[in-house]
matplotlib code that plots the C-alpha trace (Angstrom):
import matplotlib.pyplot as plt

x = [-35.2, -35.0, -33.9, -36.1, -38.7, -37.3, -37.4, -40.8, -42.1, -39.6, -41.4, -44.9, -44.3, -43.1, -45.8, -48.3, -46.8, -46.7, -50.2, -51.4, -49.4, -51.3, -54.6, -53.9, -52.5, -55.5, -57.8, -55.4, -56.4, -59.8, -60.1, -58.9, -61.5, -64.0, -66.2, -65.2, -67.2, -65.5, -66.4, -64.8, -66.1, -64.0, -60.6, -59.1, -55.4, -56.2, -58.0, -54.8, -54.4, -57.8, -57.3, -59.4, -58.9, -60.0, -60.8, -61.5, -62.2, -62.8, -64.4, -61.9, -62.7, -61.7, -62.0, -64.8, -65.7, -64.4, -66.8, -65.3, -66.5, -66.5, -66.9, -65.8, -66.6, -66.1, -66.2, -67.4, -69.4, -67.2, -66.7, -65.5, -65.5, -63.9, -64.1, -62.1, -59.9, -61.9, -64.3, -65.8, -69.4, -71.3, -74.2, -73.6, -75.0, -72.8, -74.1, -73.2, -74.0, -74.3, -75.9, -76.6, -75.4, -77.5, -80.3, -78.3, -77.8, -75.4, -76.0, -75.0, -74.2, -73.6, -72.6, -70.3, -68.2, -66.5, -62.4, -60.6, -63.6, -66.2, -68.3, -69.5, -71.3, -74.7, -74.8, -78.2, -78.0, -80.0, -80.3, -79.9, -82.6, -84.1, -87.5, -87.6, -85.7, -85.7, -83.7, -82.2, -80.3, -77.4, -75.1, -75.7, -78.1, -75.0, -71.6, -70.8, -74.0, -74.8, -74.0, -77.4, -77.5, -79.7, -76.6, -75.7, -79.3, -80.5, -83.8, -85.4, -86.9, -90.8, -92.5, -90.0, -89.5, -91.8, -89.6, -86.9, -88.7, -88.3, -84.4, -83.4, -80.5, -78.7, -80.1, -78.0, -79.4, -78.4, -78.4, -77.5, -77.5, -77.7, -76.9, -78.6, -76.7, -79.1, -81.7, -80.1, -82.2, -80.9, -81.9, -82.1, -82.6, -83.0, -82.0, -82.5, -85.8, -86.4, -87.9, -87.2, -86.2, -85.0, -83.6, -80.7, -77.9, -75.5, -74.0, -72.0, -68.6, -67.0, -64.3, -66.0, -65.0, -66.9, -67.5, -69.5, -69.1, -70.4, -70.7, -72.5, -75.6, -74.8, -71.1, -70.6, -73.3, -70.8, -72.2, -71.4, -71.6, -71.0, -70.1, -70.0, -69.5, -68.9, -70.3, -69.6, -71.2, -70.7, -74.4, -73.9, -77.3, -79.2, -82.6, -83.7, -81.3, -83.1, -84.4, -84.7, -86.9, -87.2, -88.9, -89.3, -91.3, -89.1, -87.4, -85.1, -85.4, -85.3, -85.9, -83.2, -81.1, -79.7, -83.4, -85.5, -85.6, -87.7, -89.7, -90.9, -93.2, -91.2, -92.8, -95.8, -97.7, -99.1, -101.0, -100.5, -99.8, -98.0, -95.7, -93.4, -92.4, -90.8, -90.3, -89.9, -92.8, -93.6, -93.6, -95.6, -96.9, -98.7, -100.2, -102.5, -103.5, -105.6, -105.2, -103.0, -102.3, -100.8, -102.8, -105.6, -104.2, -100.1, -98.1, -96.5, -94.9, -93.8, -91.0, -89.5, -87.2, -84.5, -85.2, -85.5, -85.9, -89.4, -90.5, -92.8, -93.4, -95.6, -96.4, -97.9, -98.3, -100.0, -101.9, -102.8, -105.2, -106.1, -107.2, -107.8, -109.8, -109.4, -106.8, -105.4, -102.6, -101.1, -98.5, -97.9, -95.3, -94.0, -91.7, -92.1, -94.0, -96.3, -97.5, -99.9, -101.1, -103.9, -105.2, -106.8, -108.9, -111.5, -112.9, -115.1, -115.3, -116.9, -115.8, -116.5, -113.6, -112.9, -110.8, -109.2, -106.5, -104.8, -102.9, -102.7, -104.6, -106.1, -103.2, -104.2, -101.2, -103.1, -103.7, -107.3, -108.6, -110.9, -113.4, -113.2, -115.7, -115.6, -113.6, -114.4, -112.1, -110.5, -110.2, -109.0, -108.7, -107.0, -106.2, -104.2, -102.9, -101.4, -100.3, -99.0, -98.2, -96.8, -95.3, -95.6, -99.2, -99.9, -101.8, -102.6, -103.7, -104.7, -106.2, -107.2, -107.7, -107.3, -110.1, -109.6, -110.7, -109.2, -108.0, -106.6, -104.2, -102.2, -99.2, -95.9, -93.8, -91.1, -87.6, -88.7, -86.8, -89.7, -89.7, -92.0, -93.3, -95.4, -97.1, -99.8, -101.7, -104.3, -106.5, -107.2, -108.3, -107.3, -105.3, -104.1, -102.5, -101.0, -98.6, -97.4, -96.9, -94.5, -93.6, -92.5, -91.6, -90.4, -90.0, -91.2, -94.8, -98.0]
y = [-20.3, -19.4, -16.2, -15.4, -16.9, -14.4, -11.5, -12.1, -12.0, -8.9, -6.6, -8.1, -7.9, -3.8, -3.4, -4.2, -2.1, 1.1, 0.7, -0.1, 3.5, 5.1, 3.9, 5.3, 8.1, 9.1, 8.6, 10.7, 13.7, 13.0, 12.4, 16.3, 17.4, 16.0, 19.4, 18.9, 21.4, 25.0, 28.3, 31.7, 34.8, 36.3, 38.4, 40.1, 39.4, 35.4, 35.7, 34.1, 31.3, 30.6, 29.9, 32.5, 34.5, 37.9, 39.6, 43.7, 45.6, 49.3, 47.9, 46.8, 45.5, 47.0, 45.7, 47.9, 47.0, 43.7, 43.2, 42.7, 45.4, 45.7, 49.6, 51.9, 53.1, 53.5, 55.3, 51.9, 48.8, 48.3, 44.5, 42.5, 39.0, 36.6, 32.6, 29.8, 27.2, 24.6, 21.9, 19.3, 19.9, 18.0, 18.0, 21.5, 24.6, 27.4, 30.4, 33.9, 36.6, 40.1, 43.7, 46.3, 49.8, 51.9, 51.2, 51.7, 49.8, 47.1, 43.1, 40.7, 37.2, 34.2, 30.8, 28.8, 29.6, 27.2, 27.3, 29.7, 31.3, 33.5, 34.5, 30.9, 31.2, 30.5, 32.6, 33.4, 37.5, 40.4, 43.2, 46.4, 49.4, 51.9, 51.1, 47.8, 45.3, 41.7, 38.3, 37.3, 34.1, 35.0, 33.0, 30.5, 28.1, 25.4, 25.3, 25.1, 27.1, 30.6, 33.4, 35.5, 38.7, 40.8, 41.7, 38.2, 37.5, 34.4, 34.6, 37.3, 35.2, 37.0, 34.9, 35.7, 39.5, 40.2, 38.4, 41.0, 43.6, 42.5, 43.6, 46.5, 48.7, 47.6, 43.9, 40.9, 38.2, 35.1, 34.1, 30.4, 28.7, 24.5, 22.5, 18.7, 17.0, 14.2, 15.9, 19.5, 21.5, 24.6, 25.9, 29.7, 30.3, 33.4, 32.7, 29.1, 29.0, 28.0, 30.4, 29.6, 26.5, 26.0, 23.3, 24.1, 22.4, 22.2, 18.8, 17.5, 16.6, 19.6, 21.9, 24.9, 27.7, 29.1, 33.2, 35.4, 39.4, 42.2, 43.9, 47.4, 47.5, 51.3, 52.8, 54.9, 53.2, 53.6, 50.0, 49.8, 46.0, 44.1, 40.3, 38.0, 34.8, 32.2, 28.7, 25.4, 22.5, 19.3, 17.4, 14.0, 12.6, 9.4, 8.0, 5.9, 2.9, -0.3, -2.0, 1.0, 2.9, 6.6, 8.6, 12.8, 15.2, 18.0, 19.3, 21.6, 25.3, 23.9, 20.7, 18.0, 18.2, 14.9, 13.2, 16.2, 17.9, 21.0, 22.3, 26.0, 28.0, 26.5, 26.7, 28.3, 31.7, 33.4, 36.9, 38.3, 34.2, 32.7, 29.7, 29.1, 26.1, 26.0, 23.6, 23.6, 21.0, 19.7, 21.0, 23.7, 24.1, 27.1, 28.0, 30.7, 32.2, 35.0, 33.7, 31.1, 31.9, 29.5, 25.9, 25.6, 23.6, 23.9, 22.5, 25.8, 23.5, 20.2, 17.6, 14.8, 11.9, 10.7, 8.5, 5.3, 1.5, 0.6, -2.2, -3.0, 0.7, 1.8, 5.7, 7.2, 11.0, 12.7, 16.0, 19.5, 21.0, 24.7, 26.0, 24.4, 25.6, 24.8, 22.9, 19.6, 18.2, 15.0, 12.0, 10.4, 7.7, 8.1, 8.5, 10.1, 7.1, 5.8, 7.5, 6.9, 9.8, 10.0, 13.7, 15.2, 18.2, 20.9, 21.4, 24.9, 27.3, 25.1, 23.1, 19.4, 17.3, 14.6, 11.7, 11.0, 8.8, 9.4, 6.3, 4.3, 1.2, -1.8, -1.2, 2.4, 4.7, 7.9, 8.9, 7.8, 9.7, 7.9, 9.6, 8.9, 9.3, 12.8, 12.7, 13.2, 15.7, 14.3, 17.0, 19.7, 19.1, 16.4, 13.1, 10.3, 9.2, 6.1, 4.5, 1.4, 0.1, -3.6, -3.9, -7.4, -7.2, -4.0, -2.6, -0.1, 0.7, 4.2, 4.0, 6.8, 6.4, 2.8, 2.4, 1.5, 3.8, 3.0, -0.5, -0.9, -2.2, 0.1, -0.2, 0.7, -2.3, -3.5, -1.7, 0.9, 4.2, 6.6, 9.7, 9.8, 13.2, 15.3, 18.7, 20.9, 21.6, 24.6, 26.1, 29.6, 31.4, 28.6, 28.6, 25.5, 25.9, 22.5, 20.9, 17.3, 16.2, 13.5, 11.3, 7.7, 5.4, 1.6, -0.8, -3.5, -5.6, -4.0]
z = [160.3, 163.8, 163.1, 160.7, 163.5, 166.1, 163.8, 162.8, 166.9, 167.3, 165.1, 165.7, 169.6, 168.3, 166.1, 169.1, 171.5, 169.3, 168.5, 172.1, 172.8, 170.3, 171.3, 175.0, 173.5, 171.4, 174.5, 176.7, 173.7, 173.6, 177.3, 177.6, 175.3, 177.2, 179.1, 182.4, 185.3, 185.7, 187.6, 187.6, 189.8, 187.3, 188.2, 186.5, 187.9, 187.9, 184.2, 182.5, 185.1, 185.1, 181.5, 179.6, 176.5, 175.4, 172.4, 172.6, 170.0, 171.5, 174.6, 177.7, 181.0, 184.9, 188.2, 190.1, 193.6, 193.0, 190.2, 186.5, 184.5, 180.7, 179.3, 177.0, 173.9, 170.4, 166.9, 165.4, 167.0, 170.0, 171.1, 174.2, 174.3, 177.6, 176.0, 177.4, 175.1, 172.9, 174.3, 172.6, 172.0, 173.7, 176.8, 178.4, 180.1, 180.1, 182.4, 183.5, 186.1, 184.7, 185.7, 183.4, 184.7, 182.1, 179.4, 175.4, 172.4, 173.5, 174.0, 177.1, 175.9, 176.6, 174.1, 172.0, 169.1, 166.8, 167.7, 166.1, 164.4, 166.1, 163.7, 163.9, 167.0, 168.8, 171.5, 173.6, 174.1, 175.9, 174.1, 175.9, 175.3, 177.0, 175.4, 173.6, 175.9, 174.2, 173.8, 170.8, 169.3, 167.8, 165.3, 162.7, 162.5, 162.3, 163.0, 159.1, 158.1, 156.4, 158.6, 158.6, 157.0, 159.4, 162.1, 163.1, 164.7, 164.1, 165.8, 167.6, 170.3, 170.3, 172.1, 175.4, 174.6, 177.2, 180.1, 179.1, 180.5, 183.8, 183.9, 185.2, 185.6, 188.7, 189.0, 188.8, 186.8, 185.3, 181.7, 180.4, 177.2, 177.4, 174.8, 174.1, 171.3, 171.3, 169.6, 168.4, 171.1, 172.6, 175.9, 177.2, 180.9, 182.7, 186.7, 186.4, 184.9, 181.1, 179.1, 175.5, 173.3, 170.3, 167.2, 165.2, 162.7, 165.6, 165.6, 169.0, 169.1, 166.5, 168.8, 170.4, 172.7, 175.7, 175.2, 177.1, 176.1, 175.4, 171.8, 171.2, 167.8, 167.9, 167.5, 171.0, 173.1, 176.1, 178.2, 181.5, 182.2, 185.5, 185.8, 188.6, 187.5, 184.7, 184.9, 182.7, 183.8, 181.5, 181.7, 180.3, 179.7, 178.7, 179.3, 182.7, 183.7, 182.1, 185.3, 187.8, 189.4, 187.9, 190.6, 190.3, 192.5, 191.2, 193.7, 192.3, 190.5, 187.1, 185.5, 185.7, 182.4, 183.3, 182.7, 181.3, 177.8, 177.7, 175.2, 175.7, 172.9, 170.0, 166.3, 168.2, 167.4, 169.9, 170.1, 173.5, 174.9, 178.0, 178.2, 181.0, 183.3, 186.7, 189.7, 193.2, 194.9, 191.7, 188.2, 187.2, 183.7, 182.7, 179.5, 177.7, 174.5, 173.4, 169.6, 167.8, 164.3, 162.8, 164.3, 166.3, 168.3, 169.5, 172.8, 174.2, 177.2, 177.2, 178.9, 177.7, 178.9, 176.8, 173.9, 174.9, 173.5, 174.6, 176.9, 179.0, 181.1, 183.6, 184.0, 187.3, 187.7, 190.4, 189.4, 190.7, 187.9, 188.9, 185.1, 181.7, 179.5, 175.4, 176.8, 177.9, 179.8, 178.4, 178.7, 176.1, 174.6, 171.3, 168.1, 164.3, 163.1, 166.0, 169.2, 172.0, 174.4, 177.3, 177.3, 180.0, 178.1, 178.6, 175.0, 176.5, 179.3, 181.7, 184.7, 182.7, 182.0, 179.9, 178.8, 175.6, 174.2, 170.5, 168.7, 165.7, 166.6, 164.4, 161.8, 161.2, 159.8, 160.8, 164.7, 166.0, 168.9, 171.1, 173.2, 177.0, 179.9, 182.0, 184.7, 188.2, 190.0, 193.4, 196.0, 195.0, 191.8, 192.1, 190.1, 189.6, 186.0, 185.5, 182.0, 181.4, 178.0, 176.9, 173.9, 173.2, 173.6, 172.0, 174.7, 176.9, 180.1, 181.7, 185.0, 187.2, 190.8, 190.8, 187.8, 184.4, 182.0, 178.8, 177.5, 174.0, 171.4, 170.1, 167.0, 169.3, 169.2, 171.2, 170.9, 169.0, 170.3, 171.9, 174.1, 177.4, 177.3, 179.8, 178.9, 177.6, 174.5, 173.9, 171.3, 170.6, 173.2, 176.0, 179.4, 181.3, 185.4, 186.2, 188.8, 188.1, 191.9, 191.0, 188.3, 189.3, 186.1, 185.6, 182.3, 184.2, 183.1, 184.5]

ax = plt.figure().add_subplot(projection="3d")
ax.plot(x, y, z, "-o")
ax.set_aspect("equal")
plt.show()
């Protein structure tokens, strides 16, 4: 019996151990899959220890001046890509410096291809020509989707092909995709500052390999291509700490990706529009359009914190409002079902301001927009927003300047997952100019 006793401990006590070993074990793997921060200016003698791969396919690359340069050319489509061994995907923004030597049919690009297959890619591109310069998404739309038909593109990026014009042959600029797994959302940004957004099918976590490269649209383009530099920087995310403080005067050249998500022209149709946001003493939201034809009214611009469970929140924002016409600036709190937002809006051409505030309320399912007073510009244009909602009471407050100006119950209940958001909306015709001075946020009762 005591044997039988013993032997019974023995191989429990062994059973335990071997599965405590393969627990650290696994976390060992997945603790090396995990993006960790990387930077290469990119030599060619240190390219193997620096752990990169390449692929060439007509196209080869040479040291010039100390600059890694990818040339050549090619009866067919020549290719040339530099990508690092598999990551997990997850919150990321991979970048690259690049100068163009000569106008031709080629692309610069920069993205993420699924391991050990590359034509399952998203990769954010410029597309070399001597007279129609442009951006383009490349890829699939998700990691297991379709791979598109017209050449690989997956969109051509319209609203932005304008900002390609402003590269020129010998110019070093910088061109970065970021990845947000939370939400699907893609971000392209041209020397730090965000210029386009978009939602895919991409889910986080699958195996992916850093690439940037070069690949010609026309068979003896003969690029001349300069690179500088390689970035990955892993950007884990999340919404505010319960209990803190969240404080932003936007300090840096783009928004935070640890706090911000931004939204830039997507789903909106523009004839000869504007949509761009930067930062640097404050952020700067700017917005115009000579026609919208697809709603009458759209949000070209707009930032959101992470989702979050909702609790009692208080939201104050400091404004510099230079133009809006047909448009409003907004903050609002919501999710897909219920919302709440205080809209500061210019329904004409004219100076005259005015309050309103859109929510279900009274057990509505459909938005009500409530009419507010006109607002009385501080300085300079000038004004103070402050929004507080509690969720146990079903209420909110806005208050400008100290005064209330709007007090009422609204259907956003406690818990529910929201997103803060800050932004623009316009109408046909419209222009907004906007600085939000600072942003300083706490779930704590008003």
């Amino acid at each position: 019996m005591k044997r039988w006793f013993a032997g019974t401990v023995f191989f429990f006590g062994l059973f335990l151990a071997s599965y405590v070993l393969y627990a650290h074990v696994s976390s060992w793997r997945m603790a090396l899959r995990i993006p960790s921060d990387w930077s290469s200016h990119l030599r060619k003698a240190t390219l193997e220890s620096d752990g990169f791969k390449i692929f060439r396919d007509g196209l080869d690359a040479w040291m010039v001046d100390e600059k890694f340069v990818v040339s050549g050319t090619s009866p067919r489509k020549g290719i040339f890509r530099l990508y690092r061994p598999s990551k997990r995907f997850d919150s990321a923004t991979l970048s690259t410096r690049f100068r163009v030597g000569e106008f031709a049919a080629y692309d610069v690009f920069v993205g993420f291809q699924v391991a050990g297959d590359a034509t399952r890619r998203v990769a954010f591109s410029f597309s070399n020509d001597e007279s129609h310069r442009r951006f383009r998404l490349l890829g699939v739309g998700a990691n297991q989707g379709p791979i598109p038909e017209s050449d690989g593109v997956l969109d051509d990026l319209e609203t932005i092909h304008d900002v390609a014009q402003t590269i020129h042959v010998g110019d070093w600029h910088e061109i970065a995709i970021r990845f947000d797994p939370r939400n699907q959302q893609f971000e392209f940004l041209l020397d730090s500052i965000p210029i386009a957004t978009r939602r895919l099918g991409w889910m986080g976590g699958v195996d992916v390999e850093p690439v940037v490269g070069v690949e010609e649209r026309t068979p003896g383009s003969n690029p001349h291509v300069a690179f500088d530099a390689i970035s990955f920087a892993a950007a884990p995310s999340g919404p505010p700490p319960r209990g803190t403080r969240f404080v932003d005067d936007f300090p840096g050249s783009t928004p935070d990706p640890l706090r911000w998500q931004t939204t830039i022209a997507n789903d909106w149709r523009m004839n000869g529009g504007l949509a761009q946001v930067h930062t640097g003493g404050g952020l700067h939201l700017e917005g115009s359009a000579a026609g919208v034809t697809s709603i009458g009214i759209s949000t070209p611009v707009m930032l959101c914190l992470y989702p979050t469970e909702l609790d009692p929140v208080h939201i104050e924002t400091t404004w510099d409002i230079r133009t809006l016409r047909y448009a409003a600036i907004f903050v609002s709190i919501s999710n897909e079902q219920r919302t709440f937002e205080v809209d500061i809006r210019a329904a004409g051409d004219g100076e005259r301001r005015q309050w309103f505030f859109t929510g279900q309320s009274d057990g509505s399912i459909a938005p009500v927009r409530t009419e507010g007073p006109a607002i009385e510009a501080e300085g300079n244009n000038s004004l103070k927003l402050d929004v507080a909602y509690d969720p146990w009471l079903r209420r909110a407050t806005v208050r400008s300047g100290g005064t209330v100006v709007h007090q009422k119950g609204y259907e956003l209940s406690r818990k529910e997952y929201v997103r803060i958001c800050v932004g623009g909306h316009i109408s046909s015709g419209g222009a907004f100019d906007a600085t939000l001075r600072l942003v300083d946020l706490h779930f704590a009762p008003y």
